[in-house]
C-alpha positions in Angstrom: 0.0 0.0 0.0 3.0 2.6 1.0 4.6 1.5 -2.3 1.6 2.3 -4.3 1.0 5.7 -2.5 4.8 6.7 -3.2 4.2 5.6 -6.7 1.0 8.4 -7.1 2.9 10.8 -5.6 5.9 10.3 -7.5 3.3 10.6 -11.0 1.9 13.6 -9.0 5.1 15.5 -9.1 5.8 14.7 -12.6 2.3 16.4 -14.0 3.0 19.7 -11.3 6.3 20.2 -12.8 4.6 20.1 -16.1 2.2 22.6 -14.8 4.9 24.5 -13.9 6.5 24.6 -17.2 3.9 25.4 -18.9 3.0 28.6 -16.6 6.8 29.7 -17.1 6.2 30.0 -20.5 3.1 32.8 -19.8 4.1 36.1 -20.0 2.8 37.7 -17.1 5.3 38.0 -14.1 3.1 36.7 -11.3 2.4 33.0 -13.3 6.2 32.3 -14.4 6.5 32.9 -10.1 4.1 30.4 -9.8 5.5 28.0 -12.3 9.1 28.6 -10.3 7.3 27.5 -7.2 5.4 24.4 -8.5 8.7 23.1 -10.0 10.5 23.7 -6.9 7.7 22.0 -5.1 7.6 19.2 -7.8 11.2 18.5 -7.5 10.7 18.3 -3.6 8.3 15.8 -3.7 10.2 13.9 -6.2 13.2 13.9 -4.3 11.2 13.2 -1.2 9.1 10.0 -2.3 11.9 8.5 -4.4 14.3 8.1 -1.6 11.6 6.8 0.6 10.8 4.6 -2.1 14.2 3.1 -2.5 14.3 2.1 1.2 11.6 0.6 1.0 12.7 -1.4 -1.4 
């Protein structure tokens, strides 16, 4: 069950960083700040689950 949670949040991260790209690419200053911040998130998460992950395995 943990395995399978780490697993959504892992795809989770993947589709907020590609949020985030996509609002870096706007041209208004407050949404590329907000794309900065869900790809820092992202990557957090990411880093986070993975290494959890791997000891669980």
């Amino acid at each position: 069950m943990q395995v399978a949670l780490q697993l959504i949040s892992v795809i989770a991260a993947i589709i907020l960083i590609t949020f985030g790209v996509n609002n870096i690419s706007e041209p208004s200053n407050l949404k590329v700040w907000i794309g900065v911040a869900e790809i820092m998130l992202a990557i957090l998460v990411l880093y986070l689950s993975i290494k959890n992950l791997f000891k669980k395995l």
